[in-house]
N, C-alpha and C positions, 0 to 999 in steps of 0.2 A: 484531635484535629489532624487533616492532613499533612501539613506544614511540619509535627512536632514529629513524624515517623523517622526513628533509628537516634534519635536524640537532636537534631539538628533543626529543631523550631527554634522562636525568635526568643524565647525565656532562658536559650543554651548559649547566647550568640555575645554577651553583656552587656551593660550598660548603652550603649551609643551604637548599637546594632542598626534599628532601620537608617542612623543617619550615616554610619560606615557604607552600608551595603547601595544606597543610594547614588552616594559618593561615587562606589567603585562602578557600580554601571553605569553609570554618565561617562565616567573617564574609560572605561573599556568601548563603551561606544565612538567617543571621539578618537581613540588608538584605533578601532574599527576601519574607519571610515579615513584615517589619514593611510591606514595600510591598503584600504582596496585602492586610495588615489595613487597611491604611490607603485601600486600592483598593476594597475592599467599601463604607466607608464615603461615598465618592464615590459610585455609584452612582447615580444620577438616574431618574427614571423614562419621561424622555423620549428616553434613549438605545435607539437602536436597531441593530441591524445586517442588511443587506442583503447579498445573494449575487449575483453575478453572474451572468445568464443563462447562461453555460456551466455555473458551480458548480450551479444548480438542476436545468438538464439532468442534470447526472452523478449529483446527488441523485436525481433520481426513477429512473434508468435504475439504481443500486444497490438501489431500492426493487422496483422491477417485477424484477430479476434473485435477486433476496433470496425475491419469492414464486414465480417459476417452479421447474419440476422444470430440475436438470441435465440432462437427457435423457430421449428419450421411451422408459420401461422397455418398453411392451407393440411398440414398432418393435425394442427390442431381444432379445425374446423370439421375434418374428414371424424374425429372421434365422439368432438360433442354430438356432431351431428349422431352418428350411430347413439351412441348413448342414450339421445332422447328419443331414439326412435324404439328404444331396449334390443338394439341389435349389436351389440358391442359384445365381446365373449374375451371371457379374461383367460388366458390361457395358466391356470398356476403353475404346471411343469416347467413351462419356460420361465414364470419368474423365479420360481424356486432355481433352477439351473442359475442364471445371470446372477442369482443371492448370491452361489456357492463358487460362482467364479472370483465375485464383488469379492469376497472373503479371502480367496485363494491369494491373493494382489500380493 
């Protein structure tokens, strides 16, 4: 079972285990919850928080990816269309090259 992996399922835990374990997450819950009340109440107005130039990067780059199209629909209309027409020509040299650049990365 999943539970028992590296020795830590409930046959390792003794006697009073699920009633311990239930125990302590109710009372971590309610510690929880008097701490985030107690955390609102701190709150300052001079606190701030800062991103890291990477974080901002990946922030805008989910931003800019969020409003592009997945794909360009009328490049993929433009191929079927060839395709069913059997006018589509596959160039291998060039994919062989883009393989070997893909590789080169």
């Amino acid at each position: 079972m999943a539970n028992e992996i590296n020795g830590f399922g409930p046959r390792n835990l003794g006697q009073n285990s699920s009633v311990d374990s239930a125990r302590s997450r109710t009372e971590a819950k309610g510690e929880s919850q008097r701490a985030s009340g107690d955390a609102s109440a701190s709150i300052r107005e001079d606190d701030a928080l800062t991103l890291s130039s990477g974080a901002s990067e990946m922030q805008e780059l989910g931003r800019s990816l969020a409003e592009s199209a997945p794909f360009d629909q009328t490049k993929v209309d433009r191929i079927k269309d060839l395709i069913s027409q059997g006018e589509y020509q596959v160039d291998s040299a060039k994919i062989a090259e883009r393989l070997r650049q893909f590789e080169n990365l």
